[in-house]
FILOZA-618781 format. One record per residue: residue number from 1; residue in three letters; x, y, z of N, C-alpha, C, O, CB in turn. Coordinates in nm, 2 decimals, decimal comma. Glycine has a CB too. Layout:
% residues N
+------+------+--------+--------+--------+--------+--------+--------+--------+--------+--------+--------+--------+--------+--------+--------+--------+
| resi | resn |    n_X |    n_Y |    n_Z |   ca_X |   ca_Y |   ca_Z |    c_X |    c_Y |    c_Z |    o_X |    o_Y |    o_Z |   cb_X |   cb_Y |   cb_Z |
+------+------+--------+--------+--------+--------+--------+--------+--------+--------+--------+--------+--------+--------+--------+--------+--------+
|  NUM |  ALA |      X |      Y |      Z |      X |      Y |      Z |      X |      Y |      Z |      X |      Y |      Z |      X |      Y |      Z |
...
+------+------+--------+--------+--------+--------+--------+--------+--------+--------+--------+--------+--------+--------+--------+--------+--------+
% end
This chain:
% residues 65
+------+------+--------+--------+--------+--------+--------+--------+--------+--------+--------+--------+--------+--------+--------+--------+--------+
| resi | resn |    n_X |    n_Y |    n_Z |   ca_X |   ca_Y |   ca_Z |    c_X |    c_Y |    c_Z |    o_X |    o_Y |    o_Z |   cb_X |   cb_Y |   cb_Z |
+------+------+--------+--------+--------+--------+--------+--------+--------+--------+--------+--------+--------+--------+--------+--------+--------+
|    1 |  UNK |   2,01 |   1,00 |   2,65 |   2,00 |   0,93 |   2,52 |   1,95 |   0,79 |   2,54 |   1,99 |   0,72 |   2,63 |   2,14 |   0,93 |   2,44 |
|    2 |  UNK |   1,87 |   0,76 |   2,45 |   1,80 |   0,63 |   2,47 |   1,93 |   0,50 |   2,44 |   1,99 |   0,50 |   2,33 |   1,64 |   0,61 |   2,36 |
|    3 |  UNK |   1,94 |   0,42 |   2,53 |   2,03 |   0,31 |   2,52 |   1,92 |   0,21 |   2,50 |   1,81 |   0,22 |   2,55 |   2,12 |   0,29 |   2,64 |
|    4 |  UNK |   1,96 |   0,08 |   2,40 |   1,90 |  -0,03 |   2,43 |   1,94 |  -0,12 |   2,55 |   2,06 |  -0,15 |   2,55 |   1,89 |  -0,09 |   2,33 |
|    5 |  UNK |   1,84 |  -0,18 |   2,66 |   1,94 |  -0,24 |   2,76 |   1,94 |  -0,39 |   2,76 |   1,96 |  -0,44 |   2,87 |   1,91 |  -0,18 |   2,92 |
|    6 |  UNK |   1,91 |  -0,48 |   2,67 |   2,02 |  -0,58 |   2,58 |   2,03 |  -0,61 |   2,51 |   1,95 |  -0,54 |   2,43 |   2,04 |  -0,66 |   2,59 |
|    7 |  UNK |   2,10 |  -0,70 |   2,44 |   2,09 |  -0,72 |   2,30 |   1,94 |  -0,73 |   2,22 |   1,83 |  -0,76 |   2,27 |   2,17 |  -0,83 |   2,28 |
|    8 |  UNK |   1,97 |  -0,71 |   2,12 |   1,83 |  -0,81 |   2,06 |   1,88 |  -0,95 |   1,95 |   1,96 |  -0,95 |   1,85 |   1,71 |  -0,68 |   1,95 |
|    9 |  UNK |   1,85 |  -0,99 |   1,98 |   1,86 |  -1,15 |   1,90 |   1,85 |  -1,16 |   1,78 |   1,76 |  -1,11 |   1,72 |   1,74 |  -1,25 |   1,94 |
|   10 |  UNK |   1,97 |  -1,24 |   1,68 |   1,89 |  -1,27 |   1,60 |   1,81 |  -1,28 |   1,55 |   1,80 |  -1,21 |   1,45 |   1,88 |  -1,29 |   1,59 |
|   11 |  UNK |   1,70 |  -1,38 |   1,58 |   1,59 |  -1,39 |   1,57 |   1,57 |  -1,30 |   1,54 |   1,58 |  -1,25 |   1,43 |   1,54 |  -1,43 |   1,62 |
|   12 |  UNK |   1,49 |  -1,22 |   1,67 |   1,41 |  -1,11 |   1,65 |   1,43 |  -1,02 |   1,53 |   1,34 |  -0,99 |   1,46 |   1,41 |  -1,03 |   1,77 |
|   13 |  UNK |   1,56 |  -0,97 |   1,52 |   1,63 |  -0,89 |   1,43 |   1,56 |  -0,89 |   1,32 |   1,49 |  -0,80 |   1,27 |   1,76 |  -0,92 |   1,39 |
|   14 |  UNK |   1,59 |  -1,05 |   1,29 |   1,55 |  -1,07 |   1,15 |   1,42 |  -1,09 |   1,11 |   1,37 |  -1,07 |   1,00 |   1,61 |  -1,18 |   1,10 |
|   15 |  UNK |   1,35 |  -1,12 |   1,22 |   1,16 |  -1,13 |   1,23 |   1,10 |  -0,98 |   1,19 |   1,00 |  -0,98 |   1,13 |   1,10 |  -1,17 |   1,43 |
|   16 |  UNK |   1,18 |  -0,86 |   1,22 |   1,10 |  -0,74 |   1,20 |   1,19 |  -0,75 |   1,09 |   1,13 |  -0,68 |   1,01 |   1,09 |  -0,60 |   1,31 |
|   17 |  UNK |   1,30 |  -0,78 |   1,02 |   1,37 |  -0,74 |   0,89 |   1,29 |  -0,83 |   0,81 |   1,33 |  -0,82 |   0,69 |   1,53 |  -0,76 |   0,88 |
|   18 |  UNK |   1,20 |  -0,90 |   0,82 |   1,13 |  -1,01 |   0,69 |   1,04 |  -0,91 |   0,62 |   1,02 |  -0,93 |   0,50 |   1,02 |  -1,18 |   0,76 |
|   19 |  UNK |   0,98 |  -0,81 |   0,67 |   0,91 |  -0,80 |   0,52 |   0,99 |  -0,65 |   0,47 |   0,91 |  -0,56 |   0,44 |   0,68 |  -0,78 |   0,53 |
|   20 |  UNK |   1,10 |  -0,62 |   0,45 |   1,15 |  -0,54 |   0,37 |   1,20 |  -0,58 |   0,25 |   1,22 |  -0,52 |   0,15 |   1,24 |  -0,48 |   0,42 |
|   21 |  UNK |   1,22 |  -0,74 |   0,29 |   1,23 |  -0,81 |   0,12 |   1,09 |  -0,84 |   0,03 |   1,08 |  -0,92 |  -0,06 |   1,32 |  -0,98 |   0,13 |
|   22 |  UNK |   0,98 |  -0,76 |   0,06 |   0,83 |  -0,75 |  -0,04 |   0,82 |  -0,66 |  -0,07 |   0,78 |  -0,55 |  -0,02 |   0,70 |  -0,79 |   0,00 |
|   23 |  UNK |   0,86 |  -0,73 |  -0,22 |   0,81 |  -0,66 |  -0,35 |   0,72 |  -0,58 |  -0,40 |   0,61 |  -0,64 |  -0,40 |   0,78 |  -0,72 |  -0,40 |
|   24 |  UNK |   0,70 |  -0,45 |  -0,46 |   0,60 |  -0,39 |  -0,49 |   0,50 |  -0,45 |  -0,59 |   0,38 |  -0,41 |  -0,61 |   0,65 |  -0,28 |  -0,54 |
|   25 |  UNK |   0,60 |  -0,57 |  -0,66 |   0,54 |  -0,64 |  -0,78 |   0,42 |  -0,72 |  -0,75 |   0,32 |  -0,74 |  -0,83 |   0,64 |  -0,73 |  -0,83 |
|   26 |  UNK |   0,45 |  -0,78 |  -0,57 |   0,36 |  -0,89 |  -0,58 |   0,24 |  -0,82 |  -0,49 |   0,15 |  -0,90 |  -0,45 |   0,44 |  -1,04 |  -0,51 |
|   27 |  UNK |   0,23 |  -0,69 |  -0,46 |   0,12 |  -0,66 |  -0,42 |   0,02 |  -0,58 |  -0,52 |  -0,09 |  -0,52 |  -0,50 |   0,14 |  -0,60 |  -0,33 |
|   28 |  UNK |   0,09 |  -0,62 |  -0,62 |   0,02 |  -0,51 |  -0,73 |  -0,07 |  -0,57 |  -0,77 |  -0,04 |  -0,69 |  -0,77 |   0,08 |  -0,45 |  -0,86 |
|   29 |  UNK |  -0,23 |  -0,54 |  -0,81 |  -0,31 |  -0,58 |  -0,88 |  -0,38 |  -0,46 |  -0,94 |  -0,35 |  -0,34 |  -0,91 |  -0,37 |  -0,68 |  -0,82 |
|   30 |  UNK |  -0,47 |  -0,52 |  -1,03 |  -0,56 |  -0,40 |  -1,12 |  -0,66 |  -0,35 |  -1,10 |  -0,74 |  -0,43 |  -1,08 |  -0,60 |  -0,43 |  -1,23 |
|   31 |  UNK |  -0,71 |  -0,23 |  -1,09 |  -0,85 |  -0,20 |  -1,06 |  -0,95 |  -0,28 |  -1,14 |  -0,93 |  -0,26 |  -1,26 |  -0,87 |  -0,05 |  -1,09 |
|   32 |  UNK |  -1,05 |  -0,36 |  -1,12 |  -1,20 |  -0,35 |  -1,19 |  -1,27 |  -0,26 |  -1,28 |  -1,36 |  -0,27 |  -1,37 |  -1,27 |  -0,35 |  -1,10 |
|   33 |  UNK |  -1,21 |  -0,18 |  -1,23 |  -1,34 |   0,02 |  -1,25 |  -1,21 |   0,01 |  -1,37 |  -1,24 |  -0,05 |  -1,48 |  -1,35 |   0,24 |  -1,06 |
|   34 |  UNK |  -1,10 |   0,06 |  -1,36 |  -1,05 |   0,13 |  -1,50 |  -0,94 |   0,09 |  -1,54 |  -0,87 |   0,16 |  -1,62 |  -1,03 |   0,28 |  -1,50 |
|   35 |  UNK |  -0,87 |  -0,07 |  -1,46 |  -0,74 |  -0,13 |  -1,52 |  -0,60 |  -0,06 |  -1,46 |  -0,49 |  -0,10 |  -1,47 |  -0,75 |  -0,11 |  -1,68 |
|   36 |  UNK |  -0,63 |   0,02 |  -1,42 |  -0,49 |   0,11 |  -1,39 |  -0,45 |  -0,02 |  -1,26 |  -0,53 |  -0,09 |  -1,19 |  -0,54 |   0,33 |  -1,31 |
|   37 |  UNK |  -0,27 |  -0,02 |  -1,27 |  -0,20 |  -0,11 |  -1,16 |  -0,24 |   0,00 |  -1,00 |  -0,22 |   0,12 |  -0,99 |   0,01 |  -0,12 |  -1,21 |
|   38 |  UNK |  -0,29 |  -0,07 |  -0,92 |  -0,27 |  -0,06 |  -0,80 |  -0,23 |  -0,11 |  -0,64 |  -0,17 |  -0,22 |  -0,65 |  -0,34 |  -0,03 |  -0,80 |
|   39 |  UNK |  -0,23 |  -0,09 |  -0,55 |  -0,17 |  -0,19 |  -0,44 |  -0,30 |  -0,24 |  -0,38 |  -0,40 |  -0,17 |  -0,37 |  -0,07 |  -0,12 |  -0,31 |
|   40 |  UNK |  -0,31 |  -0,39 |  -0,33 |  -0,42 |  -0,41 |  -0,28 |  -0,45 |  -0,39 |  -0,13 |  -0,36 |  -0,41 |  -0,04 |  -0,45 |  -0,51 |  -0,31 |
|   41 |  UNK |  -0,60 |  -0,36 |  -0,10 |  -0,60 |  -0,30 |   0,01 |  -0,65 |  -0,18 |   0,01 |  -0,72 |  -0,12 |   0,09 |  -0,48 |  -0,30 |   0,06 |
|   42 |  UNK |  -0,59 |  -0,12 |  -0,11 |  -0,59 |   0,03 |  -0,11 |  -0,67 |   0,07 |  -0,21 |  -0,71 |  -0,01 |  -0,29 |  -0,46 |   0,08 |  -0,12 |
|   43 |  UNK |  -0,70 |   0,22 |  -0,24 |  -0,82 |   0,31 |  -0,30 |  -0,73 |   0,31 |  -0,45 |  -0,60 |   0,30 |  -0,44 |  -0,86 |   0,51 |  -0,20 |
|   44 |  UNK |  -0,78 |   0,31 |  -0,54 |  -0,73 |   0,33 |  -0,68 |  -0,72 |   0,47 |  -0,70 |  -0,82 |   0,54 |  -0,68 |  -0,81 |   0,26 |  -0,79 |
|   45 |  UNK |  -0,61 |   0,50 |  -0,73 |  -0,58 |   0,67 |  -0,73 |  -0,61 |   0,71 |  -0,88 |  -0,59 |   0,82 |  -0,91 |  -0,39 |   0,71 |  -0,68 |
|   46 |  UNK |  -0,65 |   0,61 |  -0,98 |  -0,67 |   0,70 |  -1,09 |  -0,80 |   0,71 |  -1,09 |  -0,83 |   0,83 |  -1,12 |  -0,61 |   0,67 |  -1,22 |
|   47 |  UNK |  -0,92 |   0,63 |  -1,07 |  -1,06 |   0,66 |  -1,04 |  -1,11 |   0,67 |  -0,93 |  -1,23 |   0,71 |  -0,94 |  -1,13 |   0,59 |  -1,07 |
|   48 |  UNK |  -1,07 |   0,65 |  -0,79 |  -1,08 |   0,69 |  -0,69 |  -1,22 |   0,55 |  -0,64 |  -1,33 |   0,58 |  -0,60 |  -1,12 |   0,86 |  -0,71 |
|   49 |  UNK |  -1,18 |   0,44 |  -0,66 |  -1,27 |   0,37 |  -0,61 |  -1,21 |   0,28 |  -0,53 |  -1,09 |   0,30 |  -0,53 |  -1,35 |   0,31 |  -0,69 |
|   50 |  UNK |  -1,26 |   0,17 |  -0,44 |  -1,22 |   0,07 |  -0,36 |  -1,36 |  -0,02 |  -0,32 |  -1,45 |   0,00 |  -0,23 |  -1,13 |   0,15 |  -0,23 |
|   51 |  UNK |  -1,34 |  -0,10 |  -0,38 |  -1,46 |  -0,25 |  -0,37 |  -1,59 |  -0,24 |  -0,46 |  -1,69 |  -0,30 |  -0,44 |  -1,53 |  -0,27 |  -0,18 |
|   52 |  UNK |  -1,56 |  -0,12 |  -0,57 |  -1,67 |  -0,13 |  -0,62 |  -1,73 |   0,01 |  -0,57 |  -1,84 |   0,03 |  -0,64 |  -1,73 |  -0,25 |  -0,58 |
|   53 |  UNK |  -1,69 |   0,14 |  -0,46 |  -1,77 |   0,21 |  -0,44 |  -1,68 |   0,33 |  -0,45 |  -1,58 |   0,34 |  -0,38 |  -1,84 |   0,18 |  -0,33 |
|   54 |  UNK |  -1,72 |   0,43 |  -0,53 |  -1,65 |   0,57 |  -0,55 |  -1,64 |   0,62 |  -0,41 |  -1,73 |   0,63 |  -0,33 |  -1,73 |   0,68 |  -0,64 |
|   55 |  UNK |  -1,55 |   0,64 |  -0,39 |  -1,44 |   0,72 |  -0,22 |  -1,40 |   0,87 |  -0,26 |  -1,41 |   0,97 |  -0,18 |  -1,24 |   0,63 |  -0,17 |
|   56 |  UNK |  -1,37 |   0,88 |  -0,36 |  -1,29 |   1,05 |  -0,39 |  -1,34 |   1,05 |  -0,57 |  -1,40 |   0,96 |  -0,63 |  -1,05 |   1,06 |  -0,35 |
|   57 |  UNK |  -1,28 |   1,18 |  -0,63 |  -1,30 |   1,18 |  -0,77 |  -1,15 |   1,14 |  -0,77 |  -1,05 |   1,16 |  -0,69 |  -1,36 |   1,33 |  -0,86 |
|   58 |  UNK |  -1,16 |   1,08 |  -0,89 |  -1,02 |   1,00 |  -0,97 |  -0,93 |   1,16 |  -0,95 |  -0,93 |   1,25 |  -0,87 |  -1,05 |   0,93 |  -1,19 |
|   59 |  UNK |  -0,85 |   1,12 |  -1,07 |  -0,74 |   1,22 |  -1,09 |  -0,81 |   1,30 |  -1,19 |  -0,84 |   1,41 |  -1,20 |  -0,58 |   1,16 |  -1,13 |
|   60 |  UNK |  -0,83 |   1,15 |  -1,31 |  -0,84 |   1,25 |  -1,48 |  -1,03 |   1,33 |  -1,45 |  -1,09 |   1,40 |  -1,54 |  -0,85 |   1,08 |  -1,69 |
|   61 |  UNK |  -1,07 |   1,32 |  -1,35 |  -1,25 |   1,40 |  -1,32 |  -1,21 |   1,52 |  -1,26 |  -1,13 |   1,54 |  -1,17 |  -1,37 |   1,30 |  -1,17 |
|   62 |  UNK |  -1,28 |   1,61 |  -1,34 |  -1,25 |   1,73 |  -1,30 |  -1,39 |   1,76 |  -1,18 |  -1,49 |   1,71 |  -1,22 |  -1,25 |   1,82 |  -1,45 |
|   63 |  UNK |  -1,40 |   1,79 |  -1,10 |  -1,49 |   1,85 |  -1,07 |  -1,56 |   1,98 |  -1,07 |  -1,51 |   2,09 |  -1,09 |  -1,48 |   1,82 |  -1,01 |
|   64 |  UNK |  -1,65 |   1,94 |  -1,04 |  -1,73 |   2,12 |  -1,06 |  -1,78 |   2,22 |  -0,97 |  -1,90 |   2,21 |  -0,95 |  -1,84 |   2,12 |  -1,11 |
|   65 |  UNK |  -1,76 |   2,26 |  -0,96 |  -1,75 |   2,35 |  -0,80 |  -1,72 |   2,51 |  -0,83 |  -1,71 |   2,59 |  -0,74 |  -1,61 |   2,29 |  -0,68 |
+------+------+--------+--------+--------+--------+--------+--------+--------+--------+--------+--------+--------+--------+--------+--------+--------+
% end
């Protein structure tokens, strides 16, 4: 069984525990393309864009196939 072989510090502890206190709120922003709340960084899951360039079909696009 894996032992840790010494402590870990304060510090450190708390250095990997700092971003569990961020907020979903403060990464949220809006798509451009269709307003829907999204995280930034990331592909907009209801139109399927990211910087301005279609990546996938949204949700509400049906496709045709």
């Amino acid at each position: 069984m894996a032992v840790p072989k010494k402590k870990t510090s304060r510090r450190r502890r708390d250095m990997r525990r700092s971003h569990h206190a961020i907020k979903f709120s403060e990464v949220v922003e809006y798509c451009p393309n269709c307003g829907e709340p999204k995280l930034r960084h990331h592909m907009c899951d209801a139109c399927g864009t990211y910087r301005g360039r279609q990546i996938r079909p949204g949700k509400t696009e049906v496709v045709a196939g």
